[in-house]
Backbone as XML, in Angstrom:
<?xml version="1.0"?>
<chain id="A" units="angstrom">
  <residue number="1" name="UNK">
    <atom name="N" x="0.841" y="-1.165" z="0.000"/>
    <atom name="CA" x="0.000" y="0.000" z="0.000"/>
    <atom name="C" x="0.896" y="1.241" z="0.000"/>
  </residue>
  <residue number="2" name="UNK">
    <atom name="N" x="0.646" y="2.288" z="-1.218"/>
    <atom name="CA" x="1.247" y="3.489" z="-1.012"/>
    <atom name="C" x="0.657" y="4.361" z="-0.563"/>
  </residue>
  <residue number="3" name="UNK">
    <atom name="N" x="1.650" y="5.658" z="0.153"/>
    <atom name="CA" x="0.799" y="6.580" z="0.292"/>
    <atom name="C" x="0.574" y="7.752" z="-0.586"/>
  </residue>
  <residue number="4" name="UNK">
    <atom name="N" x="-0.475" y="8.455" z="-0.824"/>
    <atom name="CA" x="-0.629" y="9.434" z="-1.770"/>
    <atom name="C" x="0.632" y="10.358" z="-1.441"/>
  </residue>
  <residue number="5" name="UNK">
    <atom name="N" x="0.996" y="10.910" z="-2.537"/>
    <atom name="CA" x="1.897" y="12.304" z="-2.363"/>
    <atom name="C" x="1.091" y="13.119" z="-2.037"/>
  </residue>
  <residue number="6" name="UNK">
    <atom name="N" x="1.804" y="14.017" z="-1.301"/>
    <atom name="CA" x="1.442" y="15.440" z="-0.530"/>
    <atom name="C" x="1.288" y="16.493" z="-1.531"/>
  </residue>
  <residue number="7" name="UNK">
    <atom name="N" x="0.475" y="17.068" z="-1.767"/>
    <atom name="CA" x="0.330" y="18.175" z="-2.960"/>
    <atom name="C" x="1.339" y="19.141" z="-2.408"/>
  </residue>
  <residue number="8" name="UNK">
    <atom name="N" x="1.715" y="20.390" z="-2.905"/>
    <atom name="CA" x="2.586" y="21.443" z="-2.667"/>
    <atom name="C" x="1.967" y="22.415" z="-2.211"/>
  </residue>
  <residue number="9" name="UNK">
    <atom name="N" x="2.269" y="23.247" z="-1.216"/>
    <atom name="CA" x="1.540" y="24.974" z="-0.405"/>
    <atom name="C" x="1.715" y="25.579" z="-1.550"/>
  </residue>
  <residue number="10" name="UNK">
    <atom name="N" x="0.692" y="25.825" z="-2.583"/>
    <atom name="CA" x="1.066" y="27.233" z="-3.622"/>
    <atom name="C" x="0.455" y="28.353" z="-3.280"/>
  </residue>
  <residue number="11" name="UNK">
    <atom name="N" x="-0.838" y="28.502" z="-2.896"/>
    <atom name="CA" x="-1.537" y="29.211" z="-2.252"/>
    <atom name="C" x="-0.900" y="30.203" z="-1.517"/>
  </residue>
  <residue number="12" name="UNK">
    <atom name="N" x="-0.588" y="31.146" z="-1.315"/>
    <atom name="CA" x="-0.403" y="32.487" z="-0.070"/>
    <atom name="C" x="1.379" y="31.647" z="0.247"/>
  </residue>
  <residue number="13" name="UNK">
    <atom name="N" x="1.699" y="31.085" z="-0.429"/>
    <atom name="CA" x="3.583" y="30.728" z="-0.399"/>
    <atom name="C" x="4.194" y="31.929" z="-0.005"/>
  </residue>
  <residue number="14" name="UNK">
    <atom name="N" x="3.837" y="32.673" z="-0.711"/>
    <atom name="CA" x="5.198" y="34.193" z="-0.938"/>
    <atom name="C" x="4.521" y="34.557" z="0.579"/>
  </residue>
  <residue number="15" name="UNK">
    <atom name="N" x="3.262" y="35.114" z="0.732"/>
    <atom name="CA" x="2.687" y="35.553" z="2.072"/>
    <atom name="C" x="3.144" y="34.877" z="3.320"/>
  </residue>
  <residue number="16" name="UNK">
    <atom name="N" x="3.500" y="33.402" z="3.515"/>
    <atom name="CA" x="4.136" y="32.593" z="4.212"/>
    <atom name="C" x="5.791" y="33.207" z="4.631"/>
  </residue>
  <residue number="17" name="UNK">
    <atom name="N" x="6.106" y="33.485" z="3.330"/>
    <atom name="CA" x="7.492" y="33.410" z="3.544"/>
    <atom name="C" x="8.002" y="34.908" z="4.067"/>
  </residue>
  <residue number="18" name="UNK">
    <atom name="N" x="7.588" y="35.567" z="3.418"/>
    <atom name="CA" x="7.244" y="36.978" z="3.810"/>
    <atom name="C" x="6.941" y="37.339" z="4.984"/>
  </residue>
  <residue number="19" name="UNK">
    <atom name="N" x="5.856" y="36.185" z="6.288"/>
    <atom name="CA" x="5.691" y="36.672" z="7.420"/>
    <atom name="C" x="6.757" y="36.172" z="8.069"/>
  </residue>
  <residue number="20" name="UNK">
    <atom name="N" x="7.600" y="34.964" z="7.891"/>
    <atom name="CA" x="8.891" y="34.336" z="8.158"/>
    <atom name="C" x="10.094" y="34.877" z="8.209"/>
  </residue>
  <residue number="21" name="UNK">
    <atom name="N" x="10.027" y="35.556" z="7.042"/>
    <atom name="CA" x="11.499" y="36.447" z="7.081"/>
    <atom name="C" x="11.751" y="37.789" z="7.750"/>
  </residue>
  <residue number="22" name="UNK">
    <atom name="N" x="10.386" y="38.561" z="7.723"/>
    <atom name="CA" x="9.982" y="39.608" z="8.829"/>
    <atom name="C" x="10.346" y="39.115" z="10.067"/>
  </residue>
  <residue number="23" name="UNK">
    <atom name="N" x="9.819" y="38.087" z="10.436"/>
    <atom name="CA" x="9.897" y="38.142" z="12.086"/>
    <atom name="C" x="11.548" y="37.579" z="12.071"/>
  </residue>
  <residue number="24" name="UNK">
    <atom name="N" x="12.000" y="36.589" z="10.936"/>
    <atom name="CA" x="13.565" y="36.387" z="11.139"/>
    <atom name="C" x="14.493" y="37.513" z="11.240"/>
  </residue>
  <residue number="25" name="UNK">
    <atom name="N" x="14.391" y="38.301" z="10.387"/>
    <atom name="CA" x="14.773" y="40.112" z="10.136"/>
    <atom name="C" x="14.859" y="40.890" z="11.014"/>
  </residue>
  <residue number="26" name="UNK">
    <atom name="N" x="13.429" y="40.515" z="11.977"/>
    <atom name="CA" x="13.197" y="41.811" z="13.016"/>
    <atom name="C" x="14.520" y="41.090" z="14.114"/>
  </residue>
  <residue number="27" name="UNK">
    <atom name="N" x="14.147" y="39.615" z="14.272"/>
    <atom name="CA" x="15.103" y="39.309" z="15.686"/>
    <atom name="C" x="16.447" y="39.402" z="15.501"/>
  </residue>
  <residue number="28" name="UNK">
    <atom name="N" x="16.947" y="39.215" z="14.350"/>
    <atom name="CA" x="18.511" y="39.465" z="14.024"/>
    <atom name="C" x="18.610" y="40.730" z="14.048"/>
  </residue>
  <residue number="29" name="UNK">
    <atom name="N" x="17.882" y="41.832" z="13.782"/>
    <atom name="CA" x="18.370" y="43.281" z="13.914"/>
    <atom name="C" x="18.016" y="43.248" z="15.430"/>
  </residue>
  <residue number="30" name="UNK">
    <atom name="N" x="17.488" y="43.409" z="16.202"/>
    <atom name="CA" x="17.471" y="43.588" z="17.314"/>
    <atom name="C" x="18.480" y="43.507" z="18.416"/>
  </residue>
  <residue number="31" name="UNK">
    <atom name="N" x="18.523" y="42.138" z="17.417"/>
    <atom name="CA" x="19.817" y="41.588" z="18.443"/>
    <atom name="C" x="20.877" y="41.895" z="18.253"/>
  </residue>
  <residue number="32" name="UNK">
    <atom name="N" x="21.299" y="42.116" z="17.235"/>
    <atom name="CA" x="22.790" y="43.391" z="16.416"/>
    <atom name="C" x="22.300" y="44.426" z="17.035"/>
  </residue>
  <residue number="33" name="UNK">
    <atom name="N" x="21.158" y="45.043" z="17.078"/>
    <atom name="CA" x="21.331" y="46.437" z="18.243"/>
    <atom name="C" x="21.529" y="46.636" z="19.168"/>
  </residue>
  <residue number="34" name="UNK">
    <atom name="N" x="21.101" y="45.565" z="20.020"/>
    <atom name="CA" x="21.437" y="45.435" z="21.435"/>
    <atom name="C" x="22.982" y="45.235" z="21.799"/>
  </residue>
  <residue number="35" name="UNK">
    <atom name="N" x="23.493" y="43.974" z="20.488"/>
    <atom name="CA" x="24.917" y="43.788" z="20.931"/>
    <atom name="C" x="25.278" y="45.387" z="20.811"/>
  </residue>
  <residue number="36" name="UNK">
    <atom name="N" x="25.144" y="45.394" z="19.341"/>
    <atom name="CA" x="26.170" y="46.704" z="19.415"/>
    <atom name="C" x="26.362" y="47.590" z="20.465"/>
  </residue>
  <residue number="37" name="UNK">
    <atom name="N" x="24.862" y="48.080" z="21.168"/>
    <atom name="CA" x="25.209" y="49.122" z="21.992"/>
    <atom name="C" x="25.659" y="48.154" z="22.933"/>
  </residue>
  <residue number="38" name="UNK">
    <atom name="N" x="26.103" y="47.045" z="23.496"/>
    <atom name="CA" x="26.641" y="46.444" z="24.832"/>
    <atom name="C" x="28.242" y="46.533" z="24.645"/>
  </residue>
  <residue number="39" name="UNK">
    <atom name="N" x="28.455" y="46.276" z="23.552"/>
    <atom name="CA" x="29.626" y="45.786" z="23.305"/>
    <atom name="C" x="30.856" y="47.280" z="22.827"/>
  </residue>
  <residue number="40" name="UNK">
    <atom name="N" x="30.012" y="47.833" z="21.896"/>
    <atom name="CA" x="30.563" y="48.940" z="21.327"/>
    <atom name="C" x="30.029" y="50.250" z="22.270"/>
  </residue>
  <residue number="41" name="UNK">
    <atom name="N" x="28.454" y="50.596" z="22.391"/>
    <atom name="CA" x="28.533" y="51.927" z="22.835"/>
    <atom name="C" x="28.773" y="52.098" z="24.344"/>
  </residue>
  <residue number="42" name="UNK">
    <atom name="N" x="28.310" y="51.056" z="25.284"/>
    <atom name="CA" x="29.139" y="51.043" z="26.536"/>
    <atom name="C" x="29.986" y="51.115" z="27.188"/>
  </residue>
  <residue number="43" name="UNK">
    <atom name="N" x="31.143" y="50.662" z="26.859"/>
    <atom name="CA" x="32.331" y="50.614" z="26.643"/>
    <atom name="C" x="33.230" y="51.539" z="26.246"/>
  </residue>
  <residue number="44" name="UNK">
    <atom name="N" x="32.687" y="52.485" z="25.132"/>
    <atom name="CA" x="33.028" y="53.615" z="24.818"/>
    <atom name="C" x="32.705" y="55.022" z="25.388"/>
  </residue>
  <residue number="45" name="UNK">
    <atom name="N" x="31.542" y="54.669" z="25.902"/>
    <atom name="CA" x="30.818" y="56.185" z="27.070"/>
    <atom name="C" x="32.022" y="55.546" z="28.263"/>
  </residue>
  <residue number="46" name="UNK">
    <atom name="N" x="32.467" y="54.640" z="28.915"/>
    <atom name="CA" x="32.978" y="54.512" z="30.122"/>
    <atom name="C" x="34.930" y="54.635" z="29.718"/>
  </residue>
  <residue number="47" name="UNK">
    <atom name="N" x="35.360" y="54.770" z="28.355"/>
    <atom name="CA" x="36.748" y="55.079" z="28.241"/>
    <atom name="C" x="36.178" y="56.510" z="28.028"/>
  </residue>
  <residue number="48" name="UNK">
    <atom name="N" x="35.457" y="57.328" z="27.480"/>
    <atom name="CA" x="35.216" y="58.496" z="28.098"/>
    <atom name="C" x="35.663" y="58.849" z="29.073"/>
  </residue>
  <residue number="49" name="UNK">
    <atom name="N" x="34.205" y="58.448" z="30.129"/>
    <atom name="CA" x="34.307" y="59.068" z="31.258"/>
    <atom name="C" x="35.347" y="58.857" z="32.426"/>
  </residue>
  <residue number="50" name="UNK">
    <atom name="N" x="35.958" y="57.565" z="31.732"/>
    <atom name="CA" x="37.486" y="57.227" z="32.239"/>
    <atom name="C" x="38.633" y="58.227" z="32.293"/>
  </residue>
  <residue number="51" name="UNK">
    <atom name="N" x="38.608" y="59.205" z="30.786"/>
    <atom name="CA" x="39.540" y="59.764" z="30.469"/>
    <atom name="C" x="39.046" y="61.331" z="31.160"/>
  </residue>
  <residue number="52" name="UNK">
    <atom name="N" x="37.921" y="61.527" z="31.247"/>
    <atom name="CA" x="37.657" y="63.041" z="31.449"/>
    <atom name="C" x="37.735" y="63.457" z="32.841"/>
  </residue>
  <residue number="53" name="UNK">
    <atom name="N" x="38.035" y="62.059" z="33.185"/>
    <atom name="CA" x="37.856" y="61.758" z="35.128"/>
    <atom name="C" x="39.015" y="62.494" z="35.367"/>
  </residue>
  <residue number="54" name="UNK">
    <atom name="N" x="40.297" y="62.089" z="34.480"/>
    <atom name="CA" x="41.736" y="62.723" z="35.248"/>
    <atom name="C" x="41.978" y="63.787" z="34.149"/>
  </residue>
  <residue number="55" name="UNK">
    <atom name="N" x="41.094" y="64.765" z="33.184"/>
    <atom name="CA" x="41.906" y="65.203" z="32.020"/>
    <atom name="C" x="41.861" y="66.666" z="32.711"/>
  </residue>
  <residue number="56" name="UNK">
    <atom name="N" x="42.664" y="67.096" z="32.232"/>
    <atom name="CA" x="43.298" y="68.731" z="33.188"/>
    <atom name="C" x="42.921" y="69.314" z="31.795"/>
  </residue>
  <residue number="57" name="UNK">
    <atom name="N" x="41.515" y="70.334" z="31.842"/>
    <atom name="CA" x="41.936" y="71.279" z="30.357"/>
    <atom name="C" x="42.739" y="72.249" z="30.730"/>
  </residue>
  <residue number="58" name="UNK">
    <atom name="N" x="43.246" y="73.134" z="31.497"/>
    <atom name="CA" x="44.308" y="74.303" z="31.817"/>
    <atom name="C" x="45.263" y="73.777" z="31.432"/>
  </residue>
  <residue number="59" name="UNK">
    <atom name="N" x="45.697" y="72.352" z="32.180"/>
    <atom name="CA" x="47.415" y="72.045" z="31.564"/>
    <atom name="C" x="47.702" y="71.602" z="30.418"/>
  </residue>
  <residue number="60" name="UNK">
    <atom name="N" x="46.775" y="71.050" z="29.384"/>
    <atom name="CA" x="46.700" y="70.961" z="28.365"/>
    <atom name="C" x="47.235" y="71.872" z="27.207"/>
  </residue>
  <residue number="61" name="UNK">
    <atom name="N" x="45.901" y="73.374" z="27.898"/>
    <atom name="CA" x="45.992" y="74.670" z="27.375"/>
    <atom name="C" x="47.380" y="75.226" z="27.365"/>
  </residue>
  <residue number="62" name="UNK">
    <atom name="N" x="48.359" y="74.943" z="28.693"/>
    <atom name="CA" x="49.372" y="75.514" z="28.929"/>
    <atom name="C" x="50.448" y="74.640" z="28.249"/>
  </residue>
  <residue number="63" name="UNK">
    <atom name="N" x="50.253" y="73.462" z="27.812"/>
    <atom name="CA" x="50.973" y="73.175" z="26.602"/>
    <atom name="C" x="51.111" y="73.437" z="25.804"/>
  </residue>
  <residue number="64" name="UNK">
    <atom name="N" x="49.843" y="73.418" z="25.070"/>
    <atom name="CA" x="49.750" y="73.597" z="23.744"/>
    <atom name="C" x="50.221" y="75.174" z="23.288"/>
  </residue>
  <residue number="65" name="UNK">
    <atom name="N" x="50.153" y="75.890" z="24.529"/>
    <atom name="CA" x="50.293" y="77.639" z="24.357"/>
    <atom name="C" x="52.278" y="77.737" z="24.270"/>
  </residue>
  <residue number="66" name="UNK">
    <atom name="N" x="52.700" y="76.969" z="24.881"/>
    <atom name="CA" x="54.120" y="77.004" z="25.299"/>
    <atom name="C" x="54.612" y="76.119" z="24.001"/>
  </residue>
  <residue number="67" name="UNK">
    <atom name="N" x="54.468" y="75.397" z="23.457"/>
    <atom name="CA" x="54.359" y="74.809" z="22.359"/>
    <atom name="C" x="54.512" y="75.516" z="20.913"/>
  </residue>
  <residue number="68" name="UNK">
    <atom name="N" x="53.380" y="76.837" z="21.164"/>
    <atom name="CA" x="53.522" y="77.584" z="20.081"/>
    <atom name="C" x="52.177" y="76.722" z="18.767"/>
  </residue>
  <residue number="69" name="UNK">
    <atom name="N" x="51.240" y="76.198" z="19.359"/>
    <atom name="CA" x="50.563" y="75.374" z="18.373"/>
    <atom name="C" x="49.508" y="76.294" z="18.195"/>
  </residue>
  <residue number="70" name="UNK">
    <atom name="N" x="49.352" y="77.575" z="18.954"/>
    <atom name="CA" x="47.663" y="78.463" z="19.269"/>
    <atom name="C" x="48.261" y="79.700" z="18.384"/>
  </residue>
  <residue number="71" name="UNK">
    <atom name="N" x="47.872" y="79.118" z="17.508"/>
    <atom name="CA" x="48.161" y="80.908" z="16.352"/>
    <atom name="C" x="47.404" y="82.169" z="16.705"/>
  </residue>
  <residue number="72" name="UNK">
    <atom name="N" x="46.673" y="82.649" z="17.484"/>
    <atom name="CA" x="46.023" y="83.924" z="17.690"/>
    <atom name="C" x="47.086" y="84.115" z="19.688"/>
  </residue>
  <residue number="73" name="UNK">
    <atom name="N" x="47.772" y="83.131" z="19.497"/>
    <atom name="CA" x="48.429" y="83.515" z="21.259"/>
    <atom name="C" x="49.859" y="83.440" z="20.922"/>
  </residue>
  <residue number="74" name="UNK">
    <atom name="N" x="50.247" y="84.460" z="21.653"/>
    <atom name="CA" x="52.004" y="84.887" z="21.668"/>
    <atom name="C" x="52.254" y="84.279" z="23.068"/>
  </residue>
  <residue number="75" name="UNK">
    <atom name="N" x="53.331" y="83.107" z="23.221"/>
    <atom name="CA" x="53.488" y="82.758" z="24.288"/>
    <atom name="C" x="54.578" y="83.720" z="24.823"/>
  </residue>
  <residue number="76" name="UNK">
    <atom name="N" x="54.938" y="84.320" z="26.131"/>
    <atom name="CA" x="55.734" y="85.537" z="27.026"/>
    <atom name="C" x="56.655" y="84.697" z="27.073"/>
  </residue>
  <residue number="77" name="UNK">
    <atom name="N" x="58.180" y="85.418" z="26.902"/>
    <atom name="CA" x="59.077" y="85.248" z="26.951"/>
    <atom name="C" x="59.553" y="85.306" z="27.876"/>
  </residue>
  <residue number="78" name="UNK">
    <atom name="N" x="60.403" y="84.217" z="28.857"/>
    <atom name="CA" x="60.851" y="84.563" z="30.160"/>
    <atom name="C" x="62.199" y="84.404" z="29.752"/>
  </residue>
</chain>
């Protein structure tokens, strides 16, 4: 005894696949957004606020002025 073959989904196919790849689409972007901001933008706000924790803008300024790099400033001659 055989069994009949299974006819084929032709009917609403593309509509099938279409609601499939949407919801596949939506969860892979999501989840690339989430990594990204865990991995990349977190990480990067906290070497920020790492760096701004100890950054001196005056002594900076007083480099860069003694340096001669600030074209509208004449550094004083001692």
């Amino acid at each position: 005894m055989s069994t009949p073959i299974v006819k084929p989904q032709l009917r609403h196919l593309l509509t099938a696949q279409i609601k499939k790849n949407l919801v596949t689409m939506m969860v892979v972007s999501i989840s690339a957004g989430v990594a990204y901001k865990i991995l990349v933008v977190d990480k990067r706000k906290q070497r920020y606020a790492d760096f701004y924790r100890t950054y001196d803008a005056e002594k900076q300024l007083k480099i860069m002025n003694e340096a001669g790099l600030m074209q509208s400033y004449k550094p004083s001659k001692k």
